[in-house]
N, C-alpha and C positions, 0 to 999 in steps of 0.2 A: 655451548652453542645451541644445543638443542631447545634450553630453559628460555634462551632470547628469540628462538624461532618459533617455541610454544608461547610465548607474550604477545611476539607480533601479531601471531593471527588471532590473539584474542580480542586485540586493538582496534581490528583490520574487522572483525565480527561485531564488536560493539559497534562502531562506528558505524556500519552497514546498519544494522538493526536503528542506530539514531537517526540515518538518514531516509529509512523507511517511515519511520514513527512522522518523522517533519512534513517526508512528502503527505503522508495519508492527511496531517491537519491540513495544509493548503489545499488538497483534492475535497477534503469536506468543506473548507472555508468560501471552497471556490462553486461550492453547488449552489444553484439559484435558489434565491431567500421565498419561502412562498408568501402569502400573502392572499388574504381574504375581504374583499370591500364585497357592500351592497351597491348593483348597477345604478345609473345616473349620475348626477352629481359629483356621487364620491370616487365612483370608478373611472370619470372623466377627468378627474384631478392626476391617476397615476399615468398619464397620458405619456410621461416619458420612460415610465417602467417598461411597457410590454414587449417583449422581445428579448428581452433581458432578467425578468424574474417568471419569476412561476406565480401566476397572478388567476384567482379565480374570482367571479363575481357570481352574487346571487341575489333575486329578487326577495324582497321583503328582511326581516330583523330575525325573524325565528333563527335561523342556522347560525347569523351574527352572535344573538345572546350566546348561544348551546357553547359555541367553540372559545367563547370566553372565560368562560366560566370552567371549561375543561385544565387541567391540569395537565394532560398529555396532550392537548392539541398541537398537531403539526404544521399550522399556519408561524411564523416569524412573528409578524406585521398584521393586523387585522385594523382594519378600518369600519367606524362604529357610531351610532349616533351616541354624541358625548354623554347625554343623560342617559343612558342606559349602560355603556362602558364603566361609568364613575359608579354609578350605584351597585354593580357587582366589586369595585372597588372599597367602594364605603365599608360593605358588607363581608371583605376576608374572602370576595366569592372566585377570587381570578386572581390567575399568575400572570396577567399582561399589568401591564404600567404607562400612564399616560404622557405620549410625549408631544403631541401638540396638535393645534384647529388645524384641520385641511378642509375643511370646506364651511363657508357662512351660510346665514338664511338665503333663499332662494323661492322664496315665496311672494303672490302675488294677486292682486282682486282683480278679476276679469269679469268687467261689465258691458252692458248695450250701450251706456252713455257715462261721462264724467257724472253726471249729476243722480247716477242711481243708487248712490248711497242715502240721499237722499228723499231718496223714493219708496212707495212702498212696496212689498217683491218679497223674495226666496234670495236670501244668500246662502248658497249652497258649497258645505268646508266636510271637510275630512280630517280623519287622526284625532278626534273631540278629547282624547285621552294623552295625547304625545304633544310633539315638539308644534306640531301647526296647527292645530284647537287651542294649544298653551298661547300660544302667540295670537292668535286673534283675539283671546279672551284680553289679552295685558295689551294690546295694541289701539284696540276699536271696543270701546265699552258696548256689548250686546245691547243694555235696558233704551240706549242712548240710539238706536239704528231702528227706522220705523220698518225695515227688513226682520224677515222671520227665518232666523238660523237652522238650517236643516243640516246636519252633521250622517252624511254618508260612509263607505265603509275605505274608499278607496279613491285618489284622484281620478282615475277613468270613470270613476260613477259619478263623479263633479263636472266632469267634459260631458256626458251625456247628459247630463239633466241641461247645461248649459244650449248644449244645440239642440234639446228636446222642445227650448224654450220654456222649461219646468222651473227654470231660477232666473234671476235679474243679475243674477252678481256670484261668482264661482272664487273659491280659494283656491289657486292651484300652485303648485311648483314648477320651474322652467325643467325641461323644454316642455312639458305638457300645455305651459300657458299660451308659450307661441303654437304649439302646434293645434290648440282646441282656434286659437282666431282664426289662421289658416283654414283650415275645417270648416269655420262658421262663414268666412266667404264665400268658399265654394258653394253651400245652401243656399245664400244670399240671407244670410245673419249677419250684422254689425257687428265686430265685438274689438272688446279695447283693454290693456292695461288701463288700471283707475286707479291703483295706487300700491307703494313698494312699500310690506311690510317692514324691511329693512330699513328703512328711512325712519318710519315712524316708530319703528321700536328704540330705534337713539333718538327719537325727541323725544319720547317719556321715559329715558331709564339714564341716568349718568352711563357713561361707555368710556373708556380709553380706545376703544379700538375702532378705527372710521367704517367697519365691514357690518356693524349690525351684532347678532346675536349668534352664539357659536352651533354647529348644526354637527357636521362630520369630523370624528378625532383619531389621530393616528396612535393606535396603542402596540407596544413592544412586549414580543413574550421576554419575562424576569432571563438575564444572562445575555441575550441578544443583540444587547444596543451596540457592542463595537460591530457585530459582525455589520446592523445597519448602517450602520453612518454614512458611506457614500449613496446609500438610499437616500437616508433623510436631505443629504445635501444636494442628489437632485432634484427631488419634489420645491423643495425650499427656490432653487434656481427657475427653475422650469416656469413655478406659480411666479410669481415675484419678479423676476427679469426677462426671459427667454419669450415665454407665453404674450408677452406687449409687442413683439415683432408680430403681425398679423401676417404676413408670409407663412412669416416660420411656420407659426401655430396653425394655417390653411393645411398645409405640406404634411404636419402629424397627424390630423385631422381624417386629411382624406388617404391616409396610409393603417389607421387603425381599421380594427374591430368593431363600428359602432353595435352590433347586433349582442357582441359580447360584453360592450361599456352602455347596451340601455339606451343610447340614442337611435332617434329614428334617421338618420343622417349625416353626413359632415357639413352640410350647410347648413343643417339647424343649429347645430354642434357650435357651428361658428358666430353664428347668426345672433345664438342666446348665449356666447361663452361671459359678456361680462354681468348678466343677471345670473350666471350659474355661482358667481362670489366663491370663488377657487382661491385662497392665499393660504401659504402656509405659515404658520405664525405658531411660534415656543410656547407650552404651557404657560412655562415657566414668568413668560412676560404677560401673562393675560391673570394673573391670582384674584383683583379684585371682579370682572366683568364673569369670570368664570363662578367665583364665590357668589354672587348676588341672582343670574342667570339657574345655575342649579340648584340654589334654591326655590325655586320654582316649579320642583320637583320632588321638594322635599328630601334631597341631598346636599349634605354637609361637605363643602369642599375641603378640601387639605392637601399638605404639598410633599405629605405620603404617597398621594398618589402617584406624582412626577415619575417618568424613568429617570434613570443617571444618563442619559444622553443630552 
């Protein structure tokens, strides 16, 4: 009896110890996934996240790259401008893996009149090296605009020169574009949308995809993707179905963080949510628009890059 009372309680101790080992994976499974975007845009996309992950935003791409590129970075999920995510891909440089567009172009000419491209003036762009000097160059042939490109360091310094009255014509990205008009009535400056880069980049490029050109990307650190999945299926929801109820999307709006997602408001927020071009869309369906796109960067795309999600 004793040999069957020394089995049971080793039974009774195994067991214990498997149900310890089980809890502790669901207590870690169940800890909020973090997550790293750059504010605007891309931080206004996780609009159904917050409150429910560990979500940090930060201004500019510097920290973006760094934590990519880290091997031990603590972020899950880092949200990234594609051409600079895939090319630490290209390059062996990063354990994250690309799983799909979260955010399109969002860019836009804000002039004194429809007819100032026409005219002669100051078009005044920023990024001359990135995603929004790429796109103006491939969009609006320079030699062809009797305007003289002046490439500043920052959109705020494209708002200023525009209400300085120093330029005829500003590249900006929303919400900065609505909020420099805003601004320019108050002075009693005219100012106006003149034309949607997005548009005109799908009428000179073949595109499968009706959004324009791809901007912000959702990348997964390697091993990660089951634990996201009900992540990626609400962003997927949210952008795509949820976010077309304009209630709804008022009510999340004006319940966030704008100061921590980069907007000056929830009624700009609201005001410019379908120029901010928010869809979530699969790597995995975008191979040709994404191969032809970063090439333009002089990154070779491949379907190495994909996660397994």
């Amino acid at each position: 009896m004793k040999w069957m009372k020394g089995l049971l309680l080793t039974l009774l101790l195994l067991a214990g110890c498997a149900n310890r080992g089980s809890n502790e994976t669901v207590q870690k499974d169940q800890e909020p996934l973090m997550i790293l975007a750059p504010s605007g845009a891309p931080a206004l996309a996780l609009l159904p996240l917050y409150g429910n992950y560990d979500i940090e935003t930060v201004q500019g791409s510097d920290v973006i790259t760094a934590e990519l590129a880290r091997t031990d970075s603590m972020y899950d999920v880092i949200v990234a401008p594609i051409n600079t995510g895939t090319k630490l891909l290209a390059e062996g440089k990063s354990s994250y893996a690309l799983n799909a567009v979260l955010t399109w172009g969002n860019l836009y000419l804000v002039g004194t009149s429809p007819d100032a491209l026409q005219e002669s003036g100051v078009l005044a762009a920023f990024g001359e090296a990135a995603v929004p000097g790429m796109i103006l160059k491939n969009t609006i042939d320079p030699d062809t605009l009797p305007l003289q490109v002046t490439y500043y360091n920052a959109v705020n310094e494209v708002q200023a020169a525009l209400l300085a009255q120093k330029a005829n014509v500003g590249l900006m990205a929303e919400p900065a574009a609505s909020a420099t008009i805003a601004k320019g009535k108050e002075n009693g400056i005219d100012l106006q949308i003149i034309a949607d880069l997005q548009t005109m980049y799908l009428e000179t490029h073949e595109m499968t995809n009706p959004y324009g050109y791809p901007q912000a990307a959702l990348f997964i650190k390697e091993g990660r993707e089951e634990a996201c999945k009900e992540l990626i299926e609400q962003l997927d929801t949210f952008s795509n179905q949820s976010a077309k109820d304009r209630q709804t999307l008022k009510k999340m709006l004006e319940e966030a963080d704008m100061e921590m997602i980069g907007m000056p408001n929830a009624s700009i927020a609201l005001a410019t949510w379908e120029r901010q071009n928010i869809h979530y869309v699969p790597a995995k369906d975008l191979k040709e628009d994404l191969s032809s796109f970063l090439a333009l960067f002089q990154v070779t795309y491949s379907e190495d890059m994909l996660s397994r999600q």
